[in-house]
NUNUVO-603961 format. One line per field, with one value per residue (C-alpha): y, x, z. Coordinates in steps of 0.02 Angstrom, whole numbers, plus 50000, padded with zeros to 5 digits. Example, Ala and Ser with C-alpha at 12.3 -4.5 7.8 and 13.67 -1.06 7.14 Angstrom:
<pts>
v (49775/49947)
u (50615/50684)
w (50390/50357)
</pts>
This chain:
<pts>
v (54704/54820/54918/54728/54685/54858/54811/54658/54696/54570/54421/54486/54484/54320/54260/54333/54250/54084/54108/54152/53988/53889/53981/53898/53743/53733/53829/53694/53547/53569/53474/53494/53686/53709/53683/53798/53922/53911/53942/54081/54149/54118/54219/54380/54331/54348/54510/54582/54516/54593/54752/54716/54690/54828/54741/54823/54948/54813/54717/54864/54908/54732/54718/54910/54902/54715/54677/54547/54441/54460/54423/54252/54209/54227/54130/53979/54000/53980/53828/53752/53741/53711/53541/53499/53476/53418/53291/53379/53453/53575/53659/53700/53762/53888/53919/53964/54086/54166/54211/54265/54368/54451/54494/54566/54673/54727/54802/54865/54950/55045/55129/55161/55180/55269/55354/55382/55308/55216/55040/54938/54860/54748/54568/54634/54658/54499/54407/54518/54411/54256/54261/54343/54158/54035/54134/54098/53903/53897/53970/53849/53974/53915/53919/54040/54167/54186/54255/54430/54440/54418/54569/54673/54656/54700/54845/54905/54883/54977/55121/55129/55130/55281/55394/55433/55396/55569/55663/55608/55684/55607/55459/55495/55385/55272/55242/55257/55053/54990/55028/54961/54811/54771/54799/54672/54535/54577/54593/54386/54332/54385/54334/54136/54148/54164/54019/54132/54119/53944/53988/53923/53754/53792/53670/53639/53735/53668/53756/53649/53487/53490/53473/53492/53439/53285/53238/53152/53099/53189/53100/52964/53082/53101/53276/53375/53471/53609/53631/53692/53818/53873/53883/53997/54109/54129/54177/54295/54374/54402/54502/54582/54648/54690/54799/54911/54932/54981/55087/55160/55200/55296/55471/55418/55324/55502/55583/55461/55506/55691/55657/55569/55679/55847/55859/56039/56045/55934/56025/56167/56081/56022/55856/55793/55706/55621/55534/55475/55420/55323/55235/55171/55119/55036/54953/54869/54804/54727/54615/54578/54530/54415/54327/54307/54207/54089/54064/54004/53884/53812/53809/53742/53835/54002/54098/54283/54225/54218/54401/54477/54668/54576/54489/54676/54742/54571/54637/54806/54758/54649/54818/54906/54802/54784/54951/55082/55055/54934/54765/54654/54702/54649/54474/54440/54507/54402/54261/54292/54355/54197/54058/54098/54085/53938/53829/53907/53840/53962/54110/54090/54145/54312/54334/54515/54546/54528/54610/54745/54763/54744/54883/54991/54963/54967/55132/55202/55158/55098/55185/55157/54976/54838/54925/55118/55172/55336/55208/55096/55238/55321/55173/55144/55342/55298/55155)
u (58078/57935/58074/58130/57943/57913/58058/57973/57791/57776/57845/57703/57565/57601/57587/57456/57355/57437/57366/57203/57197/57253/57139/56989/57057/57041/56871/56805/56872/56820/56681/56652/56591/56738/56857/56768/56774/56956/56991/56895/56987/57137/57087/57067/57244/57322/57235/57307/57464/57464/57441/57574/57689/57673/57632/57472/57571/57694/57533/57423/57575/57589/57418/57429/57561/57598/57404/57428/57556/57430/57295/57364/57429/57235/57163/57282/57260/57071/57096/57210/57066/56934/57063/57075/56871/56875/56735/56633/56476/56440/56611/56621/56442/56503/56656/56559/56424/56576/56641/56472/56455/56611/56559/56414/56484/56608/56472/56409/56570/56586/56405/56452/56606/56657/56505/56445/56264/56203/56113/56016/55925/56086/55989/55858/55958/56055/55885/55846/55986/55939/55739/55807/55930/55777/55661/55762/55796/55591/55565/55672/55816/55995/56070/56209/56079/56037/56175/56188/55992/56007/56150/56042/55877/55987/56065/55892/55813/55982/55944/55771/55822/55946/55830/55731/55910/55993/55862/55854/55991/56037/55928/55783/55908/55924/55746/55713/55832/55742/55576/55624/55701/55516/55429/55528/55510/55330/55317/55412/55271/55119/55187/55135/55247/55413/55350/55249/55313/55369/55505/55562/55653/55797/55858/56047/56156/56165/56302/56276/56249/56372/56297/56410/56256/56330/56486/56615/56808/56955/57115/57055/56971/56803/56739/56600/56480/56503/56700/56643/56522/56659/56764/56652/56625/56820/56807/56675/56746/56923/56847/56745/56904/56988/56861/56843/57021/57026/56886/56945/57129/57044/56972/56828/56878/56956/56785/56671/56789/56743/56562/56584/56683/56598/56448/56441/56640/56611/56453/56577/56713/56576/56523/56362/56331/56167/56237/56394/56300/56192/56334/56405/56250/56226/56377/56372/56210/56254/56400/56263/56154/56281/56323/56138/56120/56256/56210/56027/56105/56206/56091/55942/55812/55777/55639/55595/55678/55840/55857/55759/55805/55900/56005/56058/56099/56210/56289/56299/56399/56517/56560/56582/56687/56799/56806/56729/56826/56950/56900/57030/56960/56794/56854/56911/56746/56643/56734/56696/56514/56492/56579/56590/56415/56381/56490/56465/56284/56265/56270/56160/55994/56106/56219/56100/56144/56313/56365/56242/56369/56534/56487/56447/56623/56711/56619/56679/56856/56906/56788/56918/56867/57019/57151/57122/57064/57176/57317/57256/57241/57407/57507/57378/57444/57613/57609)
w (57802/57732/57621/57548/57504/57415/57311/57244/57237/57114/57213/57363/57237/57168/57359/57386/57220/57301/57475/57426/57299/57461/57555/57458/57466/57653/57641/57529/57572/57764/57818/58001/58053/58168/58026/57919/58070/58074/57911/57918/58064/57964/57854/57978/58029/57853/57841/58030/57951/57793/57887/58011/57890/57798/57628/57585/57492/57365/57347/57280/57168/57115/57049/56955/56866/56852/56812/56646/56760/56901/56786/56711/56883/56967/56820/56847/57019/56976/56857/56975/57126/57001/56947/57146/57126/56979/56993/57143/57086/57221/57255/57069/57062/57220/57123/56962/57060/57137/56961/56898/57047/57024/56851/56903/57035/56920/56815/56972/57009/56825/56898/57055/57092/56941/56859/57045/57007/57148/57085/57202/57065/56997/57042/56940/56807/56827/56838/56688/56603/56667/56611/56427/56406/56462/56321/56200/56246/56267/56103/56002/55951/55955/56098/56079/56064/56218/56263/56140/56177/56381/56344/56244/56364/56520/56428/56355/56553/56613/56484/56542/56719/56707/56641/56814/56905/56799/56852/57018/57158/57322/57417/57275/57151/57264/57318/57107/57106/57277/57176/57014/57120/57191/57026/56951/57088/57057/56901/56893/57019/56916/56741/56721/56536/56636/56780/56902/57088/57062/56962/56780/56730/56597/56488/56483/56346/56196/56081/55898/55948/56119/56271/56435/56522/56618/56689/56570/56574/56499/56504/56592/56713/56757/56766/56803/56705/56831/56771/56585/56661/56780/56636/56546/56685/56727/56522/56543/56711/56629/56472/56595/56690/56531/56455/56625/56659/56458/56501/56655/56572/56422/56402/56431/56609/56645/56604/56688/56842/56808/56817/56992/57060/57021/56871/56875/56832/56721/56614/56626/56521/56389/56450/56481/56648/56581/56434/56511/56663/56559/56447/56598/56675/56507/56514/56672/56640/56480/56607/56727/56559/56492/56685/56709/56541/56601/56790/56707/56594/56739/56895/56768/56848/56889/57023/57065/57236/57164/57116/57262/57336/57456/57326/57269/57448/57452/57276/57337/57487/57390/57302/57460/57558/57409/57355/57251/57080/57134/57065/57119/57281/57229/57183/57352/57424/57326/57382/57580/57558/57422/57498/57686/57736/57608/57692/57852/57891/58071/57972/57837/57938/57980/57831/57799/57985/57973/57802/57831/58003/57897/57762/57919/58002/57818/57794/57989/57976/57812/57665/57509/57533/57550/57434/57419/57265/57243/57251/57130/57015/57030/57009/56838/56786/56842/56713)
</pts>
């Protein structure tokens, strides 16, 4: 049975994308805490099955070498969901975060999991993004500038931020991001400009004169303004996957992977740790920069409480549990940590609790995350 599947990794992956759609379905659609508890127990049964099975291995091959037919299948898998809800506000907002999460802790993953530079600071950076778009809506600028200056204030704040981190060795970098995390949440509270503690109202987008601020009907449909924000966001989090695996499959995806693995080898063959450190700390800031821009236009109102240290631990674990450098596998984290405890009401006063307890067991007997990442990249050189 196992030999027949790793034959056609493609028809397993495919299955997979079409479980997981289904998957969301039930998780969104239930209504009752007992039915959200069984689809999340479903869930954990898939997974002991996929392992069972012996499938782990045709569906990590599927989405390596097969990745643009795994990558149109996932984003009609996404469309089709977002058409089940087509007219319900909140699922699509949860939808919507879930893709800007995923694009931030993709950028997450280009620092950590291949430059090796540990970033507990990535809510800051998002919110960085977020407070950049409502300046420019405040100040009277076109709209569609918010989004090249919320990219170009995260990536300026990431290029600051590096600095102390290449110097820094060990726990110190780490402790540098917790810091920096604080002093922003601080630095939000004091500052009456950007709204002070209470937080800032953001007017919705307006991109020359259209405004997909209120539901409206398409084809005799009505739909709501959530679905073009969702659509946006699945546009944003595909380019974002594009660019890294481009990255990741270029010299300088090989190099980066030189300067994680071993910075004195690396200075030996000519390359400088600092300043490739600091492009890819650059570069996933400028994806957190561009999400945070786009969750501000959509959720309409922003507050230091929405990008708090504990927001980054939540971002860092999403990384974890998926994988260092495997973001497929951080697409199917963000939808457990994300959706789970939303619609889950019992754990949402110990979500910390209990992902703080999953990273710790992924860490003790599974550390490559959900698909391993040496597999992930030999099937990539393989291609």
């Amino acid at each position: 049975m196992a030999e027949r599947h790793a034959k056609h990794p493609v028809a397993v992956g495919l299955g997979a994308i079409a479980a997981s759609a289904a998957w969301v379905v039930l998780l969104l659609k239930g209504e009752h805490q007992w039915e959200v508890a069984v689809v999340g127990a479903l869930a954990l049964a898939l997974g002991w099955l996929l392992r069972r099975r012996a499938l782990a291995r045709p569906l990590a091959a599927a989405f390596t070498t097969h990745e643009g037919l795994m990558g149109a299948a996932a984003i009609v898998a996404v469309l089709a969901v977002a058409f089940v809800f087509l007219d319900d506000h909140f699922n699509l907002l949860m939808l919507a975060s879930v893709l800007l999460t995923a694009t931030v802790c993709i950028g997450l993953n280009v620092q950590t999991g291949d430059a090796g530079v540990v970033n507990f600071a990535g809510a800051s950076i998002y919110g960085a993004g977020a407070y950049a778009g409502a300046v420019v809506v405040q100040s009277g600028l076109p709209h569609i500038l918010a989004f090249p200056f919320a990219a170009l204030v995260a990536g300026v704040m990431g290029a600051i931020l590096v600095l102390p981190l290449c110097r820094a060795r060990g726990h110190y970098a780490a402790v540098v991001t917790i810091a920096f995390a604080m002093l922003f949440k601080g630095f939000l509270e004091v500052n009456d400009t950007l709204g002070g503690p209470q937080g800032l109202q953001v007017r919705g987008i307006d991109l020359f004169g259209w405004r997909p601020n209120r539901p409206f009907e398409m084809l005799g449909l009505e739909v709501s303004q959530y679905a073009v924000y969702l659509v946006a966001a699945l546009a944003l989090l595909a380019a974002s996957m594009v660019l890294t695996q481009r990255l990741e499959r270029s010299w300088a995806g090989l190099t980066l992977d030189m300067v994680r693995a071993d910075e004195t080898a690396a200075a030996c063959f000519g390359i400088r740790p600092a300043v490739w450190k600091a492009i890819a700390f650059v570069f996933g800031s400028v994806l957190a920069g561009l999400a945070g821009a786009l969750y501000a236009f959509m959720a309409g109102f922003i507050a230091p409480s929405n990008f708090t240290l504990g927001d980054s631990l939540i971002l860092i674990s999403i990384v974890l549990l998926g994988g260092l450098g495997n973001h497929w596998g951080t697409l199917i984290a963000c939808l457990v940590v994300v959706l789970v405890p939303e619609k889950l009401q019992v754990l949402q006063e110990y979500r910390f609790l209990i992902f703080s307890a999953l990273v710790v067991l992924v860490l003790l007997f599974r550390p490559q995350g959900l698909i391993p990442r040496g597999a992930r990249l030999s099937a990539g050189v393989a291609q």
